[in-house]
Steps between C-alpha positions, in 0.01 A plus 500: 500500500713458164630117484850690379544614856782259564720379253527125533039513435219493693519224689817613695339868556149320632328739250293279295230703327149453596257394260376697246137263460318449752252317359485320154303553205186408445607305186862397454415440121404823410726773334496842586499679177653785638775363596552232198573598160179570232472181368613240756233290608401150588431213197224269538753294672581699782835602357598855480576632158621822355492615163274181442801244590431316813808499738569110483561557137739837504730267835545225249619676256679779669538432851535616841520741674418742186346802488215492226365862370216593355566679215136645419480591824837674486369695197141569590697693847716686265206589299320606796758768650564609156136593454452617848805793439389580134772680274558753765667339731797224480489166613857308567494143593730467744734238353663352926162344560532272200696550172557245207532589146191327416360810738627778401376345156136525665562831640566624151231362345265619768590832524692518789874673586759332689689613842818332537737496823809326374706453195383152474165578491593824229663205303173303506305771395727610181568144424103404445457823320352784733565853339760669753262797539236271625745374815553694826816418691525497902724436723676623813820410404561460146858441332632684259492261258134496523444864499750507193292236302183627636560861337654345221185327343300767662280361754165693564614664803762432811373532837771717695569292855752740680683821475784280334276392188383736413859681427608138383201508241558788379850499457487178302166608300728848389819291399259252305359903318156348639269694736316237721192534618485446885258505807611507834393267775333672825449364829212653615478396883202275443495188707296246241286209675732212422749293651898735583713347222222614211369810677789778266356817566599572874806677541730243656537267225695461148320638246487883330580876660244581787289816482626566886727789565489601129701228318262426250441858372873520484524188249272706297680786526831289328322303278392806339840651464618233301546467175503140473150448634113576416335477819157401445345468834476330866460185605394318813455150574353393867481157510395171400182308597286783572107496505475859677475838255613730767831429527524615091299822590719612751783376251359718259425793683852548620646393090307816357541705791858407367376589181381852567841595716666414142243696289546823739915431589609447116191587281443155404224300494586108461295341284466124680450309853542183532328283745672203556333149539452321808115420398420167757373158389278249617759231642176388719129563501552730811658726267311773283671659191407784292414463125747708282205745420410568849916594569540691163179748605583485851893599400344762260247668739757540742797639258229725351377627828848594616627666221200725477531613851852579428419675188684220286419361144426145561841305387495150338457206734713168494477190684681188524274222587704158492347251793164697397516334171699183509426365833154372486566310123753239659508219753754255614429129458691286736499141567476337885707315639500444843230537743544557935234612725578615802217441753389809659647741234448405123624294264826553270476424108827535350549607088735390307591899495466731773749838565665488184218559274321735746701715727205749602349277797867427629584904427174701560273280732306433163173345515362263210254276487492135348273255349504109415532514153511142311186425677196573697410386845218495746741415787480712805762783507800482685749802560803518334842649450595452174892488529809456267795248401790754656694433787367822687219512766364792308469363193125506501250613215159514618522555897147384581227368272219184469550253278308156522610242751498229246826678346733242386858536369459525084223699538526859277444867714530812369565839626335809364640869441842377421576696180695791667828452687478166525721385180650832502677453843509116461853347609709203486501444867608113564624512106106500463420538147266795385173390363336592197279746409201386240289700357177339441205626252234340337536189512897537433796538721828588413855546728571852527848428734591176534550315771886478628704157427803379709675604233384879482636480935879338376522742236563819694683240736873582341734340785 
């Protein structure tokens, strides 16, 4: 059962989740390399380093909690799907899992385009210098300010939400004497493998015009009637954290049956699909991602097949992997503080963050795993919840994991797989400043965002 079940936590709905171990590894000290970024890894010392910096060093002079990135890893990942698509296909980083100017600066340099959802993040994007036809903008709800200064500097393409937008788009593309290029979102029906509040492609939910009783076919039908707009193609997004390719076939089987309904209603053939992200992680060694060529020629065999049994020229793929890229290149370094076992059940080891700076175990049932990090130790392993600073029961970041029993407050962890949504949905819960993000690379590391002063909290703080 979900801890969220009652609101006032867990322990007043007597739904505390069962462990997720249940038994510990058979060597505390050892690192995963799936689920760690490329070039963490232990110094002769015991202490766990990325980028070549050991951890001790990068808390003294940075910190904690912060989030420390590896930026080679960052780019060999954006590298990778860039390869693994080749020049006919498109490849958008999408910008919610993590977005920073330094970023899009890598994205550019690597080859990548960028999928924004907000016009904070399209002011990111221009600001560090991404050409506007290199950015995608989504969003189930955008203003009209957005849309305005979205067509304005001529983003790449809009992706149409609702039946609203897309009139709204192309009203203010046409009084702007611009004609926008556009998608429009589908909801295919598909139920993706993930947890309800990142599973988008089932009907009863937010997000885009469902295929069901025709609505989809009939945003086509408009979008190609006005003048304002340059539909381009159809796209479908399923989910987040997925490991299973058959939810995207069935996605894709239903888009270009789409597809060919358009072809033989209007005599058009559209010319793109796009795919969505949603590509899963390894946030433990239970889990088993794909490698971005294994997705781009499963995603192609699958379009390909499809459109030739509908008679269809194969269109131009997209897809907008975000976690897929940035996830695995950070962690989140966090100092202990306070220490209670509970005989019987495990033993508590609080951060001096928590909730704040990671949302998803609080929000999704998130599972990470942890490691002592300032140190090795041959002590045996004891099971722990690694827990925040915040006055709420379900402020908890790692629900169940081993560390050594010889833990001891001032001693360094660090949790892997923290690059996506965890700095992007950080909060100031308790007037709990944000930590930083630091990119580190050979031998080097630099603040990318700062961390948040007292001062940055008062500011906004006008009565």
């Amino acid at each position: 059962m979900s801890r969220s079940a009652h609101p006032a936590g867990p322990r007043h709905a007597d739904v505390m989740t069962e462990g997720h171990y249940t038994a510990p590894p058979a060597d505390l000290n050892a690192l995963d390399e799936k689920v760690w970024a490329r070039t963490v890894t232990r110094d002769e010392d015991g202490v766990i380093t990325v980028g070549g910096i050991g951890v001790t060093r990068l808390a003294e002079e940075f910190g904690t909690p912060a989030y420390f990135l590896d930026e080679s890893d960052f780019r060999a990942r954006c590298r990778a799907w860039a390869d693994a698509f080749g020049r006919d296909a498109d490849v958008f980083y999408a910008g919610k899992a993590f977005l920073s100017r330094a970023v899009v600066r890598w994205l550019q340099e690597e080859g990548l385009n960028l999928d924004v959802c907000s016009g904070g993040e399209l002011t990111c994007a221009l600001d560090a210098g991404m050409p506007a036809e290199r950015i995608a903008f989504h969003g189930n709800n955008k203003t009209v300010a957005e849309i305005e200064r979205a067509v304005a500097v001529g983003v790449g393409r809009i992706v149409l939400d609702s039946f609203q937008e897309i009139a709204r788009v192309a009203h203010i593309a046409q009084r702007l004497g611009k004609r926008q290029r556009v998608q429009i979102r589908v909801t295919v029906g598909v139920e993706a493998h993930t947890h309800e509040f990142i599973a988008t492609a089932h009907e009863d939910q937010k997000f885009g015009i469902a295929l069901a009783g025709g609505q989809a076919a009939e945003a086509v039908r408009r979008a190609l009637t006005l003048d304002g707009l340059e539909l381009i193609g159809i796209h479908s997004h399923i989910g987040s954290q997925i490991f299973d390719m058959a939810g995207f076939e069935v996605s894709a089987r239903r888009v270009v049956q789409l597809l060919a309904e358009v072809r033989d209603e209007h005599g058009v053939e559209l010319p793109e699909i796009d795919l969505g992200g949603g590509l899963g992680i390894a946030y433990t060694s239970e889990d088993d991602p794909r490698e971005p060529h294994e997705i781009a020629k499963a995603l192609g065999d699958i379009v390909t097949r499809e459109c030739e049994a509908a008679g269809l020229a194969t269109p131009r793929i997209s897809v907008e992997p975000g976690r897929a890229i940035v996830g695995p290149t950070a962690f989140t370094l966090y100092e202990v503080g306070t220490i209670k076992p509970l005989e019987g059940l495990r033993t508590y080891v609080s951060v001096d963050g928590g909730m704040s700076d990671n949302i998803r175990t609080a929000l999704y049932d998130a599972e990470y795993t942890v490691a002592l990090a300032s140190r090795t130790s041959d002590a045996e392993p004891m099971l722990a919840r690694v827990v925040g600073k915040h006055c709420e029961s379900g402020d908890i970041v790692v629900k169940d994991a081993f560390l050594p029993s010889d833990l001891a407050p001032g001693d360094l962890i660090a949790v892997p797989a923290t690059g996506a949504y965890c700095r992007s949905m950080a909060s100031n819960y308790n007037h709990a400043l944000r930590p930083p993000v630091v990119a580190v690379r050979d031998g080097q590391a630099r603040v990318i965002v700062r961390r948040e002063t007292e001062e940055d909290l008062l500011c906004l703080d006008v009565g």
